[in-house]
C-alpha positions in Angstrom: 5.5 9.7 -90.9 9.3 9.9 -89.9 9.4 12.7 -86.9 11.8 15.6 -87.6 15.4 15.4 -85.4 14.7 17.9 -83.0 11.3 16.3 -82.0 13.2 13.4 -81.5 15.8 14.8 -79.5 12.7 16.2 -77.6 11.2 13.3 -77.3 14.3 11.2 -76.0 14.3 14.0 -73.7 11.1 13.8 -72.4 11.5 10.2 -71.9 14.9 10.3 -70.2 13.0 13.1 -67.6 10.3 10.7 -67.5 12.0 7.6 -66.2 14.7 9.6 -64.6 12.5 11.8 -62.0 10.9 9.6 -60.1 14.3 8.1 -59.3 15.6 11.4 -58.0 12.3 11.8 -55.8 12.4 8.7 -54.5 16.3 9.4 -53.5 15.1 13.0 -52.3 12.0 11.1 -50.0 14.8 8.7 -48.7 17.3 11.1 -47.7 14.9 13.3 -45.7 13.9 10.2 -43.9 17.8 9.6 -43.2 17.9 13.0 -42.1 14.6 12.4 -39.7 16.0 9.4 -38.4 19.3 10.9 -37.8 17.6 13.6 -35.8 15.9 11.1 -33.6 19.0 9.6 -33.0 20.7 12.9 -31.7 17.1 13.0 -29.7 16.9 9.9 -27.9 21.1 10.0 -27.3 20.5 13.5 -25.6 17.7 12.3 -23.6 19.6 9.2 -22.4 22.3 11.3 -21.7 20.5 13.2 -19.3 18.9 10.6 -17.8 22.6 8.7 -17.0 23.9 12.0 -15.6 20.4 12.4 -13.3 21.4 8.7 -12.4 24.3 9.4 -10.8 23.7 12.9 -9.0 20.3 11.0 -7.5 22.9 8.3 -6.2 24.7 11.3 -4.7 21.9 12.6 -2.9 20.5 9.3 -1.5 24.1 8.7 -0.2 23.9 12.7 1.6 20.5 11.7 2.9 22.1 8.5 4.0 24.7 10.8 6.1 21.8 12.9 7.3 19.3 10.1 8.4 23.0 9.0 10.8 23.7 12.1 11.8 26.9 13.2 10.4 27.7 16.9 11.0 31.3 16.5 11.5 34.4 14.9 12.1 34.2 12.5 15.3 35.8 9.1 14.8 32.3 7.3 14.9 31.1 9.9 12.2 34.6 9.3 9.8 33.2 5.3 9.9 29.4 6.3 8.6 31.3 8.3 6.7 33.4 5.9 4.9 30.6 3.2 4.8 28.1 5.5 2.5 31.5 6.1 0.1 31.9 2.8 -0.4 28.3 1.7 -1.0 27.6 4.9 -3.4 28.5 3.3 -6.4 28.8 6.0 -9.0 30.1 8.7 -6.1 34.1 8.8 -6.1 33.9 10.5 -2.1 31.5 11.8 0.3 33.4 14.7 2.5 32.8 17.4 5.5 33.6 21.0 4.4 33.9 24.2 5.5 32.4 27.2 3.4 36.0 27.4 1.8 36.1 24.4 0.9 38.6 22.6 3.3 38.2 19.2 3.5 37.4 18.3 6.9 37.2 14.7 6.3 36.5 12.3 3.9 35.2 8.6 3.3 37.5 7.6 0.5 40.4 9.6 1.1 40.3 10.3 -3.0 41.1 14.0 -2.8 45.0 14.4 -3.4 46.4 15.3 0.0 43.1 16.9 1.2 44.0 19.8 -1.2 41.8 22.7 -0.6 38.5 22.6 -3.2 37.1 25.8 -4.5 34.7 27.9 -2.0 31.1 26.2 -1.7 29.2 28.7 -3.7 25.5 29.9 -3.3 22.5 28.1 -2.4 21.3 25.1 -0.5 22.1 22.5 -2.2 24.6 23.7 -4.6 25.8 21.3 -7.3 29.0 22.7 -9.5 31.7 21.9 -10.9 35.2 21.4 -9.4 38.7 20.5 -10.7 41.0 18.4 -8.7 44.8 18.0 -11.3 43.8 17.2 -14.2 40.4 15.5 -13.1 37.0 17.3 -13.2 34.6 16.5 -10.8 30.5 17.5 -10.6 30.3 18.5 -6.2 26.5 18.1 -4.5 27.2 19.8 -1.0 24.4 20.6 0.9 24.7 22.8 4.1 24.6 21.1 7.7 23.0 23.3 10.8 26.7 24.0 11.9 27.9 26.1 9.2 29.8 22.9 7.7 28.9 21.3 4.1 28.3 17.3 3.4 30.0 16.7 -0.1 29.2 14.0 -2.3 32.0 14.0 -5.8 30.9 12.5 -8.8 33.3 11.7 -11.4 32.8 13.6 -14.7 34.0 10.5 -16.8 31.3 8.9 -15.7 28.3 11.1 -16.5 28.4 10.1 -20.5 27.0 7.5 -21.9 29.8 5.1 -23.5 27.2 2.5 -25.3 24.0 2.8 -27.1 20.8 2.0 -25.8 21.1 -0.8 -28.4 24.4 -1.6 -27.2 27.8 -0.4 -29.8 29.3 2.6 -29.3 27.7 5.7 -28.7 27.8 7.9 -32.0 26.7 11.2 -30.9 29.2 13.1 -29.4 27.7 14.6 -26.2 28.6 17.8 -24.5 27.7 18.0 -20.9 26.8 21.7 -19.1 25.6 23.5 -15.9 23.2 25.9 -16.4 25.7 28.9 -16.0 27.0 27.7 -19.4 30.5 25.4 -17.7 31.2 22.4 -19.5 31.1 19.4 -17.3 32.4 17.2 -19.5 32.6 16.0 -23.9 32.8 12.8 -25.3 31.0 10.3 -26.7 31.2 9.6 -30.9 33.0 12.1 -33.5 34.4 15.3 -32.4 32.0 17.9 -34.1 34.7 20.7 -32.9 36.4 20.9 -36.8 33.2 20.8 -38.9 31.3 23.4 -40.0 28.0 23.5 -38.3 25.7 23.4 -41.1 27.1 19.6 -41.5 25.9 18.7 -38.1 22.5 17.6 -36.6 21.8 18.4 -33.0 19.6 17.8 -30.0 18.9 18.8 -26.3 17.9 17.7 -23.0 17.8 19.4 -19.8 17.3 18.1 -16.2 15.0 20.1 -14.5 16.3 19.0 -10.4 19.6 20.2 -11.5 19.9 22.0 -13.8 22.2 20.5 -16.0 22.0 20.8 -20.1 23.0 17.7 -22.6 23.5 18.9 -26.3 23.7 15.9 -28.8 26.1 16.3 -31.7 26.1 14.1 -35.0 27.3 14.7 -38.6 25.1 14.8 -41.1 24.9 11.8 -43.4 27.2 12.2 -46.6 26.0 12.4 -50.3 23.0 13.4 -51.8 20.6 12.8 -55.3 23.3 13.9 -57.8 24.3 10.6 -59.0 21.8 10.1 -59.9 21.0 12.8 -62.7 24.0 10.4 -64.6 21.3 7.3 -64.1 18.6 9.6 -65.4 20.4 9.0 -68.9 18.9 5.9 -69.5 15.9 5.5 -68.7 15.0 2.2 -68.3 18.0 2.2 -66.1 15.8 5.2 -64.2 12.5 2.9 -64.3 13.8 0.0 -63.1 15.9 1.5 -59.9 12.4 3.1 -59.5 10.3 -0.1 -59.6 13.0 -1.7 -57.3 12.8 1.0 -54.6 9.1 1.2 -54.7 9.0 -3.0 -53.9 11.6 -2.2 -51.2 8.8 0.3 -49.5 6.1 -2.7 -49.6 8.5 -4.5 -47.4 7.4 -5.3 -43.8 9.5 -3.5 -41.8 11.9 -5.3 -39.4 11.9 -2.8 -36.8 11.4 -4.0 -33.0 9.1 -1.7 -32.4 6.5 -3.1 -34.8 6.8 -6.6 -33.2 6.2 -5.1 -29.8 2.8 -4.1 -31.4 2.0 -7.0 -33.2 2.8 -8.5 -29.8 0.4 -6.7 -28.1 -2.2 -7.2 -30.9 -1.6 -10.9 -30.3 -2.0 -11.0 -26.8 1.4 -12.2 -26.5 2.7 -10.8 -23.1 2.0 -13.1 -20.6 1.8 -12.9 -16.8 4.6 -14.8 -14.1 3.7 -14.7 -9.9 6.9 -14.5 -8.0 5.9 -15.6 -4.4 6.7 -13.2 -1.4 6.6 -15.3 1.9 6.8 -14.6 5.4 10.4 -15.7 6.6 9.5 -15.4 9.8 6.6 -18.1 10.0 6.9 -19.2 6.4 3.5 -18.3 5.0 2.6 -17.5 1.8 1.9 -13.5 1.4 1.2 -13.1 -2.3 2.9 -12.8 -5.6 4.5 -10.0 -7.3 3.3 -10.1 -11.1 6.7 -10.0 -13.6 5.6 -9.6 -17.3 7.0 -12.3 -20.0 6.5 -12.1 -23.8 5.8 -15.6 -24.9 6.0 -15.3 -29.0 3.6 -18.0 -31.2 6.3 -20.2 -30.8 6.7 -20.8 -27.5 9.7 -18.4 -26.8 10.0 -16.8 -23.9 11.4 -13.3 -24.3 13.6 -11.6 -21.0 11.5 -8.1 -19.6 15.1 -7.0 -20.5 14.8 -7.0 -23.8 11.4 -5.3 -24.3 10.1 -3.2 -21.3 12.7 -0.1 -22.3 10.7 0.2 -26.0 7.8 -0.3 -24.1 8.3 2.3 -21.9 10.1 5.1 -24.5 7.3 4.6 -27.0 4.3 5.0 -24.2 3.3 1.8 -25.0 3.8 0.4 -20.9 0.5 1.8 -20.6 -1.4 -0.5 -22.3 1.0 -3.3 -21.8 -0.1 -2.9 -17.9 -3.9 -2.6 -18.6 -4.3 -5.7 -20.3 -1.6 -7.7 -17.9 -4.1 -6.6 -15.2 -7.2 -7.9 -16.9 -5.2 -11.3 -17.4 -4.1 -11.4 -13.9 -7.3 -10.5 -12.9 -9.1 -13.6 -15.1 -6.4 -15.8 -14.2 -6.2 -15.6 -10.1 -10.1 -14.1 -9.5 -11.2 -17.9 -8.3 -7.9 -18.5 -6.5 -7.5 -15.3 -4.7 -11.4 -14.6 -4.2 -11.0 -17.9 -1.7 -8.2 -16.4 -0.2 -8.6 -12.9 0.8 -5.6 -12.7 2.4 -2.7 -12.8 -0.6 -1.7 -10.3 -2.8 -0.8 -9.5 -5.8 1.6 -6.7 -7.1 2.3 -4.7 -10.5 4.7 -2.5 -11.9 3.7 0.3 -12.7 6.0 3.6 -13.9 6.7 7.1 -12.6 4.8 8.3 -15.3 1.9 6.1 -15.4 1.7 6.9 -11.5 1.9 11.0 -12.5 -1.5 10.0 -14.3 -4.9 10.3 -12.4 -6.3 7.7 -14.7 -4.5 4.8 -13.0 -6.8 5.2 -10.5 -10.2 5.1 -12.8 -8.1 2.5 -14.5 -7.6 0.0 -11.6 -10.8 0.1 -10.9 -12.3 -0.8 -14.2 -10.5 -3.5 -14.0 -11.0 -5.5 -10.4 -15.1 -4.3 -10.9 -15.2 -7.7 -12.6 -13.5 -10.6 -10.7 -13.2 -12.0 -7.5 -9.6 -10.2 -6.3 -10.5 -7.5 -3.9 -8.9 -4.2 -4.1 -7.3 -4.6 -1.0 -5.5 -6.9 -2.5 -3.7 -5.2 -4.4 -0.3 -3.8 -4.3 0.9 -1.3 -6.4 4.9 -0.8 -7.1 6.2 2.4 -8.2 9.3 1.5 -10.2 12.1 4.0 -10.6 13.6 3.5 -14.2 12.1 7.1 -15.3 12.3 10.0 -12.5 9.7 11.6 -10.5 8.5 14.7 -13.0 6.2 15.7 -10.9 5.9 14.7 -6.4 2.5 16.2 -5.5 0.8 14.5 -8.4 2.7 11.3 -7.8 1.6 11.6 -4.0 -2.5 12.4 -5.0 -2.5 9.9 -7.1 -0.8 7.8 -4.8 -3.6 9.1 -1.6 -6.4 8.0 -4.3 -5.4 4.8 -4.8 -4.7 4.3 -0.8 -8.6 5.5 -0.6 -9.5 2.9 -2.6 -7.9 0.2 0.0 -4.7 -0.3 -2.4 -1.6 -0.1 -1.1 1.3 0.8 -2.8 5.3 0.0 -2.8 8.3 1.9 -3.3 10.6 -0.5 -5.3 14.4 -1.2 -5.6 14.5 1.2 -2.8 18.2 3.0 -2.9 18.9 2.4 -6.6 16.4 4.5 -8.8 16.1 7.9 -9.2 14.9 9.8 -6.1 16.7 10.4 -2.8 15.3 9.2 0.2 14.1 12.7 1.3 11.6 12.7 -1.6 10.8 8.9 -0.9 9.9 10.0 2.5 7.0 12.8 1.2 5.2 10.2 -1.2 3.5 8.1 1.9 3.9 4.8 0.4 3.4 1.8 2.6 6.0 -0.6 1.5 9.5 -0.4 0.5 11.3 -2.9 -1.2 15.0 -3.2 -0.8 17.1 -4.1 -3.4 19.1 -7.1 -4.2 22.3 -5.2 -4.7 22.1 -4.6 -0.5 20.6 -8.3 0.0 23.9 -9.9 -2.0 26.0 -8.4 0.3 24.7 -8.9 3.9 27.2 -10.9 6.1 30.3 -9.2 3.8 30.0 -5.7 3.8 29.0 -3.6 7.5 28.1 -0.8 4.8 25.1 -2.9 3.3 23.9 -3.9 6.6 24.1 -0.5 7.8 21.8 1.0 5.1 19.0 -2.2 5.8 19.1 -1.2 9.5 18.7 2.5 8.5 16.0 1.6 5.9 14.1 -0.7 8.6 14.0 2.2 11.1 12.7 4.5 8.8 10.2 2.1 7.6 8.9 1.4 11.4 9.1 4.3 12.1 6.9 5.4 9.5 4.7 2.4 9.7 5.7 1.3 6.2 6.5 -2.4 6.1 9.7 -3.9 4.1 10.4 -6.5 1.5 13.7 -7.8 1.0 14.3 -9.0 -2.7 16.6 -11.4 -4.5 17.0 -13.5 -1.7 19.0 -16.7 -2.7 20.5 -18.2 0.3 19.7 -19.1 4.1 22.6 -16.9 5.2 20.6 -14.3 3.9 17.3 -15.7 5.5 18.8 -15.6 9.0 20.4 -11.7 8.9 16.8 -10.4 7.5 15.2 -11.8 10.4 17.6 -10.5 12.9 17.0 -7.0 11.4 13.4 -7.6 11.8 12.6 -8.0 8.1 10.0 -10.7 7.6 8.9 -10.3 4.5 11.0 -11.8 1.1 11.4 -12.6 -2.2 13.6 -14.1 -4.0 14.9 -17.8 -6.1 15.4 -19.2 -2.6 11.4 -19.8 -2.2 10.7 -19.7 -5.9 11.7 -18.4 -9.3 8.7 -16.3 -11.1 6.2 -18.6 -12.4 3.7 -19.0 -15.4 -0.2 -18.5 -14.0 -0.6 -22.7 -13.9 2.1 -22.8 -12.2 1.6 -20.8 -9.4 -2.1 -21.5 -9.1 -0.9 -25.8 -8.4 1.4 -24.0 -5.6 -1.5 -22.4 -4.0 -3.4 -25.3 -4.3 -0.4 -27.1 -2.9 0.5 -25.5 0.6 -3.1 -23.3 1.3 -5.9 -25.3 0.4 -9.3 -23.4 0.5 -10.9 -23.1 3.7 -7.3 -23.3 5.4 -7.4 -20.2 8.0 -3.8 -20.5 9.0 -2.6 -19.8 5.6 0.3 -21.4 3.1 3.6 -22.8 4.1 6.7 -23.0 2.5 9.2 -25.6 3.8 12.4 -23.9 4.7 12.6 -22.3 8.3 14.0 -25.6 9.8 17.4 -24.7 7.5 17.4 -21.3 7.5 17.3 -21.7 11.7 
């Protein structure tokens, strides 16, 4: 029997809603998870943003402690040279000055203050870091009082304290508003001006540094559009049911997100272990190896640290990364090493891992089994994330020391903490960078900072590594600063376990007391 019009109208109806809601749902689910995503990208800009601006007021402070350490208090000839030697070597600083409490500059390194102009007072506190406006320029000032009455002044340029690319590289599309916490805006920039929109069309997100007190808001529009075009699909509904079956195939997709492979990678036992040797310049023994982690896909690619230890690290999984790099270390070396006690073997482990007092349960679980000894191994602190938290750091770092580990500061200069907070976490090796190593023999300022580092170092009975040593020139100025220990693509490049093992095998034999040589003292005599 023939259904009456309106129940067919109804039934059209009912059929159009049918097909046609799903759609819309399936739109509505997809732009909250725009929205979601869009939020983590205002999230992870803020945080980054912080993290740059941390950057360069740490470089600020090493370069003041640097002054410190030489004893710069005024404005004596001698003192106008260390002066001028820190300014240049302090990258992201534009000057390092001597004030008085008003603000007169005394002296400076660079001579980048417009005709020594007088600054605004030094306000309150010890140190003090606000802002300061030079012309047109704006300027974050670090001054930390001297015994004397007089300020040392590090300037770091306001331009400089946003980001200008992604973490993923392309331009940065949050626009990012830079404060101190008395509400002054440092400094704005970044992606789209938020200043003419209304705010209920923008997504935001925060960061704060907790040693300085500065305050990163992330700014970003919200995405465009929404679900009503599609109420005109929902008209036909087979139209509806098909965009529906399409987007629910699209969902069984794997997604291609780097992320996920990092996992799978780890699933698969894919990251792999390379020694770099560190060797005695001094008699040319081997010392040990510092372990560098590779990710060697199924197909025999070998993937750059670069390109994989930041996800590793913002997503928490370093952690287990580290654990299971230690275990394949440990299986790889134990016969090697067990034969001779004397080498070592290094990791990287982060500021936050360190923070953790179950590195320490952790290290042991893992050298129980094995032949390498505990006293064998060398821990390095690496300085990509700060310091959230110094008397942890430090127990953690006494526990480990108790267990006969010893652990190393590394890229000593460049990372986040000054060298007054270096000083207070008692580690027994620092490593100096290869941005100082490069320019020994050109620049008196590099050298100066080795000698200062060395000193500190002996007298502190820490011992020093140079790294990224690639020439002989650079041989013969470590030892005349009484540096004997190095790494670098002079002695070797890091290389896979096989590799290294045949080296051993090569120049320290077992059973030979005197240990390893390398050949190349005679040319770097």
């Amino acid at each position: 029997m023939a259904l009456p019009g309106w129940k067919k109208l109804v039934a059209i109806a009912i059929g159009i809603l049918c097909g046609g809601l799903p759609l819309i749902g399936f739109n509505l689910w997809l732009e909250v998870l725009v929205q979601r995503q869009n939020l983590d990208d205002v999230g992870v800009s803020a945080a980054r943003s912080i993290e740059i601006a941390e950057t360069r007021v740490d470089q600020a402070v090493t370069a003041l402690d640097i002054l410190e350490i030489r004893g710069v208090t005024e404005c004596t000839p001698g003192q106008t040279d260390i002066l001028r030697q820190a300014a240049l070597t302090a990258t992201s600083v534009k000057d390092l000055l001597v004030l008085d409490g008003a603000g007169n500059v005394l002296c400076s390194g660079l001579d980048a203050v417009p005709g020594r102009r007088l600054l605004a007072p030094v306000g309150e506190g010890n140190p003090v870091l606000e802002l300061v406006q030079i012309r047109t320029l704006r300027f974050l000032r670090l001054a930390r009082r001297l015994p004397n009455g007089l300020w040392l002044a590090g300037l770091v340029s306001a331009d400089l304290l946003v980001p200008l690319t992604a973490s993923r590289g392309g331009p940065f599309s949050a626009w990012i508003r830079l404060s101190l916490d008395d509400g002054k805006v440092v400094t704005e920039g970044g992606g789209r001006n938020p200043n003419n929109l209304d705010a209920a069309a923008l997504l935001t997100g925060s960061a704060r540094s907790q040693r300085y007190g500065l305050a990163v808001e992330a700014i970003l529009p919200k995405p465009n559009g929404g679900p009503l075009w599609l109420i005109g699909s929902a008209i036909n509904g087979a139209a509806a049911v098909g965009a529906f079956l399409f987007g629910w195939l699209m969902t069984r997709r794997k997604p291609d997100h780097p992320l996920a492979d990092i996992k799978r990678a780890l699933s698969a036992d894919e990251f792999v272990a390379y020694y770099q040797p560190i060797v005695d310049i001094s008699s040319a023994r081997l010392l040990g190896a510092e372990v560098l982690v590779r990710w060697r896909k199924a197909d025999g690619t070998i993937v750059p640290p670069a390109m994989f230890v930041p996800l590793l690290e913002q997503s928490g999984l370093i952690r287990d990364m580290t654990r299971k790099l230690m275990r394949r270390v440990r299986d790889e070396i134990s016969a090697a090493y067990g034969a001779r006690p004397n080498l070592t073997v290094s990791f990287n482990i982060t500021a936050e891992h360190f923070a953790r007092e179950d590195l320490v349960e952790e290290v042991q679980q893992v050298f129980a089994q094995g032949s390498v000894r505990l006293s064998q191994i060398v821990l390095e602190l690496t300085e990509r994330q700060p310091l959230q938290n110094m008397t942890a750091t430090r127990r953690v770092i006494a526990a480990l020391q108790g267990l006969g580990c010893r652990v190393a500061l590394d890229d000593v200069g460049t990372g986040h903490s000054g060298l007054s907070s270096i000083l207070k976490l008692g580690v027994d090796i620092i490593k100096i960078d290869k941005l100082f190593i490069d320019s020994l023999g050109n620049e008196q300022n590099s050298a100066a900072i080795i000698e200062t580092l060395v000193d500190l170092a002996r007298n502190m009975r820490m011992h020093v590594i140079a790294e990224g040593v690639e020439d002989f020139q650079q041989v013969a100025e470590l030892r005349a600063r009484g540096i004997s220990s190095a790494q670098g693509f002079l002695f070797a490049p890091p290389l896979p376990g096989q590799s290294f093992l045949a080296l051993l095998e090569a120049i320290d034999p077992p059973g030979r007391t005197e240990g390893g040589e390398l050949r190349f003292l005679q040319r770097a005599s």
